[in-house]
C-alpha positions as semicolon CSV with decimal commas, in nm:
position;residue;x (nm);y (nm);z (nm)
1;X;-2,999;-2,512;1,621
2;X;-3,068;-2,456;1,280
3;X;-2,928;-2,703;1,043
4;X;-2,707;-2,451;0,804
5;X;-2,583;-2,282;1,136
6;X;-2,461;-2,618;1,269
7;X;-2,172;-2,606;1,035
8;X;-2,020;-2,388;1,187
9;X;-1,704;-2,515;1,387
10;X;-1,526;-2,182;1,307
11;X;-1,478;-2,366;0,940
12;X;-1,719;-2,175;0,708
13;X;-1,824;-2,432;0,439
14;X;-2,054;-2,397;0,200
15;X;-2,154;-2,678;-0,088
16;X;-2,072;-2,641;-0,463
17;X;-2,451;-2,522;-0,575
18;X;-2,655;-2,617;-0,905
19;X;-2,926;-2,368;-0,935
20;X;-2,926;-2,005;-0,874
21;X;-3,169;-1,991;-0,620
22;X;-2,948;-2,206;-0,425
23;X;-2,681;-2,018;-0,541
24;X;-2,777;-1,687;-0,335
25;X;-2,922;-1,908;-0,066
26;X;-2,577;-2,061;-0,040
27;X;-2,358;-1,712;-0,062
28;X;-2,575;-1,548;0,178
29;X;-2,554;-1,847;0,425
30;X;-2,164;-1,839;0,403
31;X;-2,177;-1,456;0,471
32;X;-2,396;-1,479;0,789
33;X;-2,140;-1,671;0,913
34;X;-1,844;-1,521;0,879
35;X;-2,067;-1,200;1,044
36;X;-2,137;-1,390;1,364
37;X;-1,752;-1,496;1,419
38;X;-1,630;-1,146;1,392
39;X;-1,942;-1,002;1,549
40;X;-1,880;-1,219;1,844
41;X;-1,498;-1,120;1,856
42;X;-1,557;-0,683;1,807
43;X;-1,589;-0,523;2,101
44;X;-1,875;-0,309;1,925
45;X;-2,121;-0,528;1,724
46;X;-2,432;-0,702;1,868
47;X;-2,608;-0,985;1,628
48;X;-2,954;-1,033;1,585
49;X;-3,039;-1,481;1,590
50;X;-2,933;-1,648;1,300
51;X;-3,308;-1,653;1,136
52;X;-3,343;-1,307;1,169
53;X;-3,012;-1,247;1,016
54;X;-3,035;-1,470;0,751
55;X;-3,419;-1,388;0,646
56;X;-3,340;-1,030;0,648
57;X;-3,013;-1,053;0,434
58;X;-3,104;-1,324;0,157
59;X;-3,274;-1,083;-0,056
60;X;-3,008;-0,854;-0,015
61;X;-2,783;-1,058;-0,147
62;X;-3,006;-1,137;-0,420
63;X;-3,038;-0,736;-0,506
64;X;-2,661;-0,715;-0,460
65;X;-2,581;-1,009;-0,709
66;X;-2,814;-0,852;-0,958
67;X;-2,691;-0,474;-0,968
68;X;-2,392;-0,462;-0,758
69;X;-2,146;-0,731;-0,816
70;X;-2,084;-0,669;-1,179
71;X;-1,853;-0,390;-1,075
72;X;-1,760;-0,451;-0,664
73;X;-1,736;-0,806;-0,668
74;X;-1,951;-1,091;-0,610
75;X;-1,819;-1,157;-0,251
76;X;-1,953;-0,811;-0,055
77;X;-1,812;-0,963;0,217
78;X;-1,492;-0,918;0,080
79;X;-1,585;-0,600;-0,067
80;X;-1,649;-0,412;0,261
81;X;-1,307;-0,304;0,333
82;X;-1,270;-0,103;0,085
83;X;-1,206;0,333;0,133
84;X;-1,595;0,486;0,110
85;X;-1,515;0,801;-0,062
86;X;-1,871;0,936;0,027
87;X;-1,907;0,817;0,368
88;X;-1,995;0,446;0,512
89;X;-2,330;0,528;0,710
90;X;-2,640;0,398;0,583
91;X;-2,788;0,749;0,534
92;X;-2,454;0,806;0,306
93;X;-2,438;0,502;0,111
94;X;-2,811;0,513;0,006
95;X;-2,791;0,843;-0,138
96;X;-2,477;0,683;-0,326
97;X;-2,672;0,412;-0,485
98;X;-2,967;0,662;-0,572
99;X;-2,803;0,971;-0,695
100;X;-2,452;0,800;-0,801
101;X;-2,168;0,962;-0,889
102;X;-2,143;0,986;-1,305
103;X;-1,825;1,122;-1,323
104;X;-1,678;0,843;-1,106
105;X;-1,878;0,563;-1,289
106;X;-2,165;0,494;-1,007
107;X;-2,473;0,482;-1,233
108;X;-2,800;0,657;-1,074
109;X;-3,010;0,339;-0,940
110;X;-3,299;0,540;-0,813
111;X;-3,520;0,427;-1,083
112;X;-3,398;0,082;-1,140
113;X;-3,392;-0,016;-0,740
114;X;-3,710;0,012;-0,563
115;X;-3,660;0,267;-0,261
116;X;-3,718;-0,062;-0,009
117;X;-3,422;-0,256;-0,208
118;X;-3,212;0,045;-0,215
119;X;-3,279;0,042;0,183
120;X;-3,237;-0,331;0,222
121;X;-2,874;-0,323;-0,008
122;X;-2,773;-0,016;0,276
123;X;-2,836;-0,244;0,548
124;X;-2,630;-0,525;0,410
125;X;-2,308;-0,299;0,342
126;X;-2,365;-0,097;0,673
127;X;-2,352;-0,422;0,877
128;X;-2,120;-0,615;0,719
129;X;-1,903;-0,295;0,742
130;X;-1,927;-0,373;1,138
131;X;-1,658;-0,682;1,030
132;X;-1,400;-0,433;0,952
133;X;-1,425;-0,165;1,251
134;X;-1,287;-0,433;1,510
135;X;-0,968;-0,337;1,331
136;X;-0,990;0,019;1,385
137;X;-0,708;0,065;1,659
138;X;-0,654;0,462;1,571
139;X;-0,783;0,525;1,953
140;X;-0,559;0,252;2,099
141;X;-0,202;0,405;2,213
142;X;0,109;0,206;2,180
143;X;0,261;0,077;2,526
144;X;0,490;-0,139;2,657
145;X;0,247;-0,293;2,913
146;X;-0,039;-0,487;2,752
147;X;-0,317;-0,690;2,935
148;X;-0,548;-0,976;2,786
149;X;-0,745;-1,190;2,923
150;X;-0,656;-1,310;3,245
151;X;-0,230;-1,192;3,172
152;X;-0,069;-0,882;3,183
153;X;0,270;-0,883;2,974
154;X;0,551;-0,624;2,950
155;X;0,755;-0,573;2,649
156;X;1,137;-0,616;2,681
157;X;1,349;-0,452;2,452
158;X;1,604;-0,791;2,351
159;X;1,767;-0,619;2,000
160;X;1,713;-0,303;1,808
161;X;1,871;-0,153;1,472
162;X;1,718;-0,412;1,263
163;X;1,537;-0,343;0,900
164;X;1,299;-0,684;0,898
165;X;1,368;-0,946;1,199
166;X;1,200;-1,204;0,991
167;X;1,363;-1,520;1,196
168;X;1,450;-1,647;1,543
169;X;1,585;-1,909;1,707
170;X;1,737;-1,963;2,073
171;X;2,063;-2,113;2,115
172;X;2,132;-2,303;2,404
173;X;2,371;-2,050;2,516
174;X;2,124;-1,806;2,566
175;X;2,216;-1,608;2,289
176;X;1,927;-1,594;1,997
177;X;1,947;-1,608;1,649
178;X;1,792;-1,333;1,478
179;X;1,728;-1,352;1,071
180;X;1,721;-0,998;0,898
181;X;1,563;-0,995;0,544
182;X;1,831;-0,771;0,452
183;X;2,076;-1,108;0,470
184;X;2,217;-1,025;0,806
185;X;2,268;-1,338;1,056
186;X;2,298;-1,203;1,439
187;X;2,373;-1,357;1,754
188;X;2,228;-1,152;2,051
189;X;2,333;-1,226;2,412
190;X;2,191;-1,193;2,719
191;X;2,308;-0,836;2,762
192;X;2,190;-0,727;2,450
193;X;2,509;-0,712;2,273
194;X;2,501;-0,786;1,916
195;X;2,714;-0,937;1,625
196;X;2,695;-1,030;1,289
197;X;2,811;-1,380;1,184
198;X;2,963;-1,374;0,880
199;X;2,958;-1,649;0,579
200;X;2,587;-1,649;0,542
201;X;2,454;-1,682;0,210
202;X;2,453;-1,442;-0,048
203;X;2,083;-1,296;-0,079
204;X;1,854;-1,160;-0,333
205;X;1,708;-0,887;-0,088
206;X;1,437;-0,735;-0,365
207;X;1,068;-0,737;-0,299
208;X;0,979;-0,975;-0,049
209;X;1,310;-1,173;-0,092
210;X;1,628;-1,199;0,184
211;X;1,731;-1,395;0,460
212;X;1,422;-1,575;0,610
213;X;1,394;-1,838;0,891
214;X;1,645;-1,942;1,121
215;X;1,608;-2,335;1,312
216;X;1,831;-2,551;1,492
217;X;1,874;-2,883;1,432
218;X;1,629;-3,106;1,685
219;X;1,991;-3,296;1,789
220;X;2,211;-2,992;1,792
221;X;2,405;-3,000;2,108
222;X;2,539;-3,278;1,934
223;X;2,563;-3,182;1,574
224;X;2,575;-2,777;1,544
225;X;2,348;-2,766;1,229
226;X;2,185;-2,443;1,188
227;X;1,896;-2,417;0,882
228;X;1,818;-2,077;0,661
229;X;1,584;-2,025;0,373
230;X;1,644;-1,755;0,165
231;X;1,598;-1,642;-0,166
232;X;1,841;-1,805;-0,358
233;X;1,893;-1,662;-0,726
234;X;2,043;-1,661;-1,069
235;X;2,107;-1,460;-1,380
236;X;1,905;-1,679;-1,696
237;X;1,846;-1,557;-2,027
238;X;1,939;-1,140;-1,890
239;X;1,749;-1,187;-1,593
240;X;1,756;-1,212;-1,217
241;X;1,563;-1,528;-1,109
242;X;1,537;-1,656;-0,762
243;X;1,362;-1,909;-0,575
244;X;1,354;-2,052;-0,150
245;X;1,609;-2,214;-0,103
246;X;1,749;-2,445;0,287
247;X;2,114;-2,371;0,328
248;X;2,224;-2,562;0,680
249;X;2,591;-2,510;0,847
250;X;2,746;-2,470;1,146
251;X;2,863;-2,208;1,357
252;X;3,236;-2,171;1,392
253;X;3,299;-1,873;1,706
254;X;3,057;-1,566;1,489
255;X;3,125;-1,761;1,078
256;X;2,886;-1,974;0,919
257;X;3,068;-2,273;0,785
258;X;3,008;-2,610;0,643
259;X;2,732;-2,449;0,382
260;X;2,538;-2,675;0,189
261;X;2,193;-2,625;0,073
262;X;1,999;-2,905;0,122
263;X;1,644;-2,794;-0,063
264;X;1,540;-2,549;-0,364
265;X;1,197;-2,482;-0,453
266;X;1,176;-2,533;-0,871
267;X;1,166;-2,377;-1,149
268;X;1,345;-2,027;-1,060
269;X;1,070;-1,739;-1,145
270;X;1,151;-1,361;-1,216
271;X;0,887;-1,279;-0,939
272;X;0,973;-1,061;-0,588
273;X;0,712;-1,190;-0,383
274;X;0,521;-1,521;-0,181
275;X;0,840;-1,667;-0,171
276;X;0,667;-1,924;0,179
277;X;0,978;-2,006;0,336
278;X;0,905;-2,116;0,730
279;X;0,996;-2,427;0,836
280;X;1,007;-2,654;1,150
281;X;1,087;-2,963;1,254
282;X;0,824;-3,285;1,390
283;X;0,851;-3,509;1,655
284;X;1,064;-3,729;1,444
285;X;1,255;-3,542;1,313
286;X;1,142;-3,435;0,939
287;X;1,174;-3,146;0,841
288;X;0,921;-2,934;0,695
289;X;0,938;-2,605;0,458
290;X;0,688;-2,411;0,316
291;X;0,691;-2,280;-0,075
292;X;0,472;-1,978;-0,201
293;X;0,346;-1,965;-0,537
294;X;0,571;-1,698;-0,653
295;X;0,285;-1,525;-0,788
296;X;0,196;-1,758;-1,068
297;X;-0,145;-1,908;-0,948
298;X;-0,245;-2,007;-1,284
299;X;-0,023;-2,295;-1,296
300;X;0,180;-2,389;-0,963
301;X;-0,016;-2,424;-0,671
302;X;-0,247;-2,727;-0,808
303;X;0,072;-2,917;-1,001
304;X;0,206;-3,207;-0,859
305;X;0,528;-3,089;-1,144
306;X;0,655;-2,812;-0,960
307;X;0,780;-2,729;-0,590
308;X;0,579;-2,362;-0,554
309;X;0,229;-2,368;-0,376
310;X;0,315;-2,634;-0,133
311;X;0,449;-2,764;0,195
312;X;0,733;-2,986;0,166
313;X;0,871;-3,300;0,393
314;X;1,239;-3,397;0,383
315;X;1,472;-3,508;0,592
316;X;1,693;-3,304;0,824
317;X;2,000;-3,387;0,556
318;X;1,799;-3,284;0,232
319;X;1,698;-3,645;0,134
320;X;1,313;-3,720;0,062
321;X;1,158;-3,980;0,275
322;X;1,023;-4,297;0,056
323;X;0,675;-4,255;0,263
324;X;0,584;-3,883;0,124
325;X;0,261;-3,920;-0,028
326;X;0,378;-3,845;-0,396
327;X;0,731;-4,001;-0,425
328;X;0,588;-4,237;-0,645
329;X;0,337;-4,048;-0,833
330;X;0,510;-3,979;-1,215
331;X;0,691;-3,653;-1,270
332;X;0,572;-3,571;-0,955
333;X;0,770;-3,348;-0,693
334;X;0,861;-3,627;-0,436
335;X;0,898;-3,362;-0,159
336;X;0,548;-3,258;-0,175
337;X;0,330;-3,323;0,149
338;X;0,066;-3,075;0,081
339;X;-0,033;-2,850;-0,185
340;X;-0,282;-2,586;-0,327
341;X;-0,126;-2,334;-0,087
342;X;-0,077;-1,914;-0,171
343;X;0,203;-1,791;0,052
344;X;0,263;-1,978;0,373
345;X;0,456;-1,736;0,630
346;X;0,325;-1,931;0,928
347;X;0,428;-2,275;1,011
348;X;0,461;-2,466;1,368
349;X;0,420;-2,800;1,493
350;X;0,233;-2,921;1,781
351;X;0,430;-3,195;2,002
352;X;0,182;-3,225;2,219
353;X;-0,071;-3,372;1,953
354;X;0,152;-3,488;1,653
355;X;0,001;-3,178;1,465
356;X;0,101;-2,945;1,163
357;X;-0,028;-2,563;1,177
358;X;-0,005;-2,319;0,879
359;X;-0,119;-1,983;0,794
360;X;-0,101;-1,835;0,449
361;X;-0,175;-1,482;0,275
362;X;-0,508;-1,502;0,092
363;X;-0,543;-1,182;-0,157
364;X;-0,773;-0,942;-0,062
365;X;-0,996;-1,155;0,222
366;X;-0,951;-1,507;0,255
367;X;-0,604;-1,560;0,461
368;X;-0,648;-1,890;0,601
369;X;-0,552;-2,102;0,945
370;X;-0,498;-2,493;0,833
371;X;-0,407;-2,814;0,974
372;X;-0,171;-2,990;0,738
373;X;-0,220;-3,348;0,661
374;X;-0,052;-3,572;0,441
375;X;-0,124;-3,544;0,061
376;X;-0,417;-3,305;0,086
377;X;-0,499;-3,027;-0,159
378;X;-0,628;-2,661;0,041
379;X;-0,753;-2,572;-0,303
380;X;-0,561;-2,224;-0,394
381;X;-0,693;-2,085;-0,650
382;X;-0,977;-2,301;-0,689
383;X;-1,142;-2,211;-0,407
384;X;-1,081;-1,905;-0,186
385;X;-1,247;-1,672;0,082
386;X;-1,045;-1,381;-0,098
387;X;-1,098;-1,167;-0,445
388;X;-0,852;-0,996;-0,620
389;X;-0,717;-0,641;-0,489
390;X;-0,896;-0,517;-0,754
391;X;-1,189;-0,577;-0,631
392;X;-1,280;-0,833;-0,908
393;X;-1,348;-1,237;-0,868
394;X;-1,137;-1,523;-0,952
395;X;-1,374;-1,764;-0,780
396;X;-1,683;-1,796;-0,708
397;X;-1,637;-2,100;-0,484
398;X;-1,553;-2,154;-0,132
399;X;-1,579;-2,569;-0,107
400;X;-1,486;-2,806;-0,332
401;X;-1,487;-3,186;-0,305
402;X;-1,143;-3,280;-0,221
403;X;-1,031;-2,970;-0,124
404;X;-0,963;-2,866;0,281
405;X;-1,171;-2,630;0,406
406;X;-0,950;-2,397;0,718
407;X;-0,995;-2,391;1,031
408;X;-1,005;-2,037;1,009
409;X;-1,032;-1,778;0,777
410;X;-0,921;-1,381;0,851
411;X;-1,166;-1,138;0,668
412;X;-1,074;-0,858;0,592
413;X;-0,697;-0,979;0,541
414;X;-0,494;-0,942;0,846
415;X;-0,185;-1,015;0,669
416;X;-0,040;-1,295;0,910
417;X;0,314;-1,411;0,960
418;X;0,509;-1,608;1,206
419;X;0,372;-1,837;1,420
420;X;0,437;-2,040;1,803
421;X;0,224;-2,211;1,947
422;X;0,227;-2,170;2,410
423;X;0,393;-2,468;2,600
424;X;0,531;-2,248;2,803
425;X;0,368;-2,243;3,169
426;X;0,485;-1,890;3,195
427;X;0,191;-1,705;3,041
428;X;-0,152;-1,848;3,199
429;X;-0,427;-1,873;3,026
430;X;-0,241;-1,891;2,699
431;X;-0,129;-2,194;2,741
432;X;-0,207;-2,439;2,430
433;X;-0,280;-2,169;2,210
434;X;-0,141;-2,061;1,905
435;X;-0,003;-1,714;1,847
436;X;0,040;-1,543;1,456
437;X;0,160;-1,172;1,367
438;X;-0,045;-0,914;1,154
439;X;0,092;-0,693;0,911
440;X;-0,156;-0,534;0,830
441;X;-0,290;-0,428;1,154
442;X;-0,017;-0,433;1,376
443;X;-0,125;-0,666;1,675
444;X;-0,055;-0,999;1,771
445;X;-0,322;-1,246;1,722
446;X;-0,378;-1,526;1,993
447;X;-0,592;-1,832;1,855
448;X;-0,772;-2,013;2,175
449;X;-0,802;-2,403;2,113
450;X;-0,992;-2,633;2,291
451;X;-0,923;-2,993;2,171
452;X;-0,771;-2,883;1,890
453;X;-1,008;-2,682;1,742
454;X;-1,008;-2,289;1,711
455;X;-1,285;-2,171;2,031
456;X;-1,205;-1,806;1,997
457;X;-0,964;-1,539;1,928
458;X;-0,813;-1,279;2,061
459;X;-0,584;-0,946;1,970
460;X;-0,316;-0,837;2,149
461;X;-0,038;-0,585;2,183
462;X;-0,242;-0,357;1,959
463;X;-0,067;-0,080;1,738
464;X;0,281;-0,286;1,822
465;X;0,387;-0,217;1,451
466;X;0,450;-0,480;1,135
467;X;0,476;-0,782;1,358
468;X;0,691;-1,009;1,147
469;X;0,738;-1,292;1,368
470;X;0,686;-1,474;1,708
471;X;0,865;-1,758;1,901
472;X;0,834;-1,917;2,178
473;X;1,217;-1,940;2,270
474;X;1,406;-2,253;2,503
475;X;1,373;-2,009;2,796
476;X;1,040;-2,053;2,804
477;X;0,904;-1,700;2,737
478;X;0,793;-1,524;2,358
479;X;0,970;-1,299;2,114
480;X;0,871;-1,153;1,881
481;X;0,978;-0,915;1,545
482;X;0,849;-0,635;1,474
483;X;0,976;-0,370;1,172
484;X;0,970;-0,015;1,082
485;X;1,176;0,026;1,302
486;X;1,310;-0,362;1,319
487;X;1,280;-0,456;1,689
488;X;1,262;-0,741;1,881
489;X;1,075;-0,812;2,219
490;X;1,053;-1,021;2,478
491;X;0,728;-1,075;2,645
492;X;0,749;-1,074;3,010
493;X;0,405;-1,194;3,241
494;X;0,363;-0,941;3,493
């Protein structure tokens, strides 16, 4: 095996370079392989070996970096998912770059580029655009049977009349906990009743803000406490600021009582959106909760001063255990276990192993799988897979020294959110493996480990809708939340 390909380990690294030979040399090496992880996962592409691939697309890349990225970006990998207003074959997209389109502001190249480049730049687009049409799912009708590999599941309609069933949790009742964005608490039983506990907290539902997750405390058959984040706010200086915010209480018949928030992510911003906000609880009890950057990636994710960006460890009564990896670093956040994160929406612990999975948003490319470890920095916005929405570049790095690479990255963005990992013996061959929700492309996405690292993945329940969440309940089988219309499902193995 070639020595750049041997990197691979589904992480895509690729070194900080000097010169810009190495610079292109680098880029393009990144790019191959982020084409043979999604080649190897669409049901249509085929790859050519890794020395054909990578001698045939290096001047590409080279072409690309010289005329191209000015105005599409310097990451075309990143760049393919964008709407081809003149068609996306190679036939199409050469006659772009040689006859342009003046009044949309794509220069004529046809006597700057040499026909062969022109060629070579169509061949690069065409097949990197062969990363994006796995996601095309406009043939794939909606069911409510479903079969992957080796399982056939069958969704069960558990609660219905929801806006955004962002949280769950299972009491042990029966009954589940469902968290709707739009602040509602319910309790669902077992015949699909419904009712709203009242005394929740008062929610800023604007943007991406509400009611969030739901947890129960690890010991609570004997204590009752129940855990929320939601987005707490405040009027300062004639405006509406709001931050994440832990409320816990108990549950008195269908009230909320004995409120006291425990944990507030700091300063309050004016912001609607990446407000984090999962949490879950370790073998020992610790609690963690995850912050978004609210936005403001100039300044939060990489400071030690603030709470936003970051994954935070406290115990299960709000206090900050002595052994965090910053309590006594000056003015730092003592809460801090991890930091240089974007907008973490996924969060889940493995018993099994002792082990802390995340997911966050990246912009546009770049949303990221991680294993969280004490004290480390993931880099945000330092380093990223992603570019702006805009198309332009905030980065031009992927790897930094000090900085944790993911175990995955999702390119184009699949939008993830919620997460569970399988214990349950119920479902087969998924068992050990981690499950997250796409927005973006409504399906559910199963991660396959193998010794805890990512083999393969693999997407299910296609066209399901806006899947907002998935948990693997006390019962031993999956929910999970779908909106527009606001739904949740059991999954039962056929």
């Amino acid at each position: 095996m070639p020595s750049w390909l041997s990197m691979f380990r589904f992480k895509y690294l690729i070194s900080p370079p000097n010169k810009p030979q190495t610079i292109f040399m680098l880029r393009i090496s990144s790019f191959l392989l982020c084409l043979v992880v999604f080649a190897s996962c669409s049901r249509k592409s085929s790859i050519k070996t890794a020395g054909q691939e990578k001698d045939k697309f290096a001047s590409s890349r080279v072409i690309y970096d010289r005329y191209c990225s000015s105005c599409h970006g310097e990451k075309v990998e990143a760049f393919v998912d964008r709407k081809w207003k003149h068609g996306n074959t190679k036939a199409e997209i050469m006659t772009s770059i040689s006859e342009g389109y003046i009044d949309n502001g794509m220069p004529i190249w046809r006597s700057t580029i040499q026909p062969e480049e022109i060629e070579k730049l169509a061949d690069l687009i065409v097949t990197s655009l062969s990363t994006v049409n796995q996601y095309d799912f406009a043939e794939t009708e909606k069911t409510d049977t479903y079969k992957s590999k080796g399982i056939t599941v069958k969704l069960e309609t558990v609660a219905e009349d929801l806006e955004v069933p962002w949280g769950m949790a299972s009491l042990p009742s029966g009954d589940l906990l469902i968290a709707d964005r739009n602040g509602d608490l319910w309790k669902v039983a077992s015949d699909k009743s419904k009712v709203k506990i009242s005394g929740t907290p008062d929610v800023l539902y604007v943007g991406q803000g509400g009611l969030f997750e739901v947890k129960l405390d690890p010991n609570y058959s004997e204590n009752g406490w129940v855990y929320l984040t939601y987005a707490k706010h405040k009027k300062e200086t004639g405006r509406v600021m709001s931050t994440t915010a832990l409320v816990r209480g108990k549950l008195r018949g269908n009230t909320f009582v004995q409120k006291e928030d425990i944990f507030e992510a700091l300063p309050y911003f004016p912001t609607r959106h990446h407000y984090g906000a999962r949490m879950v609880f370790d073998n020992d009890g610790y609690l963690f909760v995850s912050v978004g950057d609210r936005g403001v990636r100039e300044k939060n994710p990489q400071s030690l001063e603030n709470h936003a960006g970051k994954i935070h460890r406290i115990r299960a009564d709000g206090s900050i255990p002595e052994d965090n990896p910053f309590y006594n670093t000056e003015n730092a956040v003592k809460s801090i276990w991890s930091y240089g994160h974007r907008n973490p929406q996924g969060l889940d612990y493995d018993k099994a192993t002792g082990t802390l999975w995340e997911h966050e948003h990246g912009p546009r490319g770049g949303d990221e799988l991680n294993i969280i470890k004490k004290g480390e920095n993931f880099g945000w916005p330092i380093i990223s897979y992603g570019i702006n929405y805009d198309a332009t570049t905030f980065t031009d790095i992927t790897e930094k020294e000090g900085m944790t690479q993911p175990e995955l990255y999702w390119l184009p963005s699949i939008a993830p959110c919620g997460m569970s990992f399988v214990t349950s013996d119920k479902y087969g061959t998924w068992q050990g493996d981690l499950l997250a929700g796409s927005l973006r492309f409504d399906y559910l996405n199963r991660v396959d480990l193998k010794d805890g690292a990512v083999k393969d993945q693999e997407k299910l329940l296609i066209n399901i809708g806006r899947l907002r969440n998935v948990v693997q309940a006390d019962d031993g089988f999956i929910y999970i939340g779908v909106e527009d219309p606001g739904v949740v499902y059991r999954l039962v193995p056929q």
